[in-house]
C-alpha positions, 0 to 999 in steps of 0.5 A: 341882888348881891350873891356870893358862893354861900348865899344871896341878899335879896332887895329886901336885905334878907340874906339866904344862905346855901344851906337854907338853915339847916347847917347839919343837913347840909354838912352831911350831904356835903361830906358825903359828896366830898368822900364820894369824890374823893375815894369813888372808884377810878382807875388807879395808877400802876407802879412803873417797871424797874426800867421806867422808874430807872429812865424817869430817874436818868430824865431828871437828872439829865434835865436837872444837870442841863437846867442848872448848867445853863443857869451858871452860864446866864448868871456868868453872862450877866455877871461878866458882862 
């Protein structure tokens, strides 16, 4: 028995598909489940302050400078010797 995501052969070679035949059927529930999932009510994310967006900004950059900084350095030392 050989089996994959969209179907099974069984020991007589017959292969059954996931939707049992009835593509429409299936692609129907299947889209409703994909846009329940999708757009299902959760809690939604907030925007942040003045303050926090302006200390995420100063993060990165602060991050992004020392990542580079010590990118220039290492390929410096390998370069140099």
């Amino acid at each position: 028995m050989q089996s994959d995501v969209w179907g099974s052969i069984n020991d007589q070679g017959v292969v059954t598909h996931i939707t049992g035949g009835n593509f429409a059927q299936s692609s129907i529930t299947i889209n409703g489940w994909l846009r329940d999932f999708l757009w299902a009510q959760a809690s939604q994310p907030r925007a942040l302050s003045i303050v926090q967006g302006r200390a995420v900004g100063v993060t990165h950059y602060l991050l992004g400078g020392i990542a580079t900084t010590w990118a220039f350095f290492l390929a410096r030392i390998i370069a140099v010797g």
